[in-house]
N, C-alpha and C positions, 0 to 999 in steps of 0.2 A: 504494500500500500504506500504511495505518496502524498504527497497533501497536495489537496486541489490548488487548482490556480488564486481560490476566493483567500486560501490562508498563506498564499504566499507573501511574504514581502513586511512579515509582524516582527516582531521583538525576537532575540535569540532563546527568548525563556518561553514565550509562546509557543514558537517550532520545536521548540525541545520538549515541551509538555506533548503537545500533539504527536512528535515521533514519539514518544514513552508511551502515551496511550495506546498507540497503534501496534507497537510490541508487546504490549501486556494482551489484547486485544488477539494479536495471531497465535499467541500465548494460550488464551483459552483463560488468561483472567479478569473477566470482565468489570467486576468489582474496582480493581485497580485502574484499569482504563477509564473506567466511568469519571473515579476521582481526578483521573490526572485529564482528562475535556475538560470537567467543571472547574478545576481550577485555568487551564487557558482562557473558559469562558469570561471568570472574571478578571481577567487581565487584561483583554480586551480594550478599546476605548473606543468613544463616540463616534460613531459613523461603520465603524465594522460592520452594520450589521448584516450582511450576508456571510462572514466569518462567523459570528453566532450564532446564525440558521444552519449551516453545515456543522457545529461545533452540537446544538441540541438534536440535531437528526440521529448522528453521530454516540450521543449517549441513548437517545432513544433505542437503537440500533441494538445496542448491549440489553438493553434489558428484554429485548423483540428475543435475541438468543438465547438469554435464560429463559425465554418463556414464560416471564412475569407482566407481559400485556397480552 
């Protein structure tokens, strides 16, 4: 998985959050990946907001695989 084009181009701690997510995620730890979205999510700032639509898909996504919705 790489990060779309909408999360390109954010802070070094953002992309890094999102790479760790996406490892824990091919991981099969979803739990951890969820944390590590939400916290990019709030890193974020004004105007992102198509990075936070990909970023809540993204955790929604995890919980669609646990099978918790």
């Amino acid at each position: 998985m790489t990060a779309p084009a909408e999360l390109n181009g954010f802070s070094p701690a953002v992309a890094a959050l999102v790479d760790q997510a996406q490892r824990s995620e091919r991981a099969g730890q979803r739990e951890i990946a969820r944390r590590r979205y939400e916290a990019a999510l709030y890193m974020l700032q004004s105007g992102d907001g198509v990075a936070a639509a990909t970023l809540i898909r993204r955790i929604a996504r995890t919980y669609l695989d646990e099978g918790q919705i």
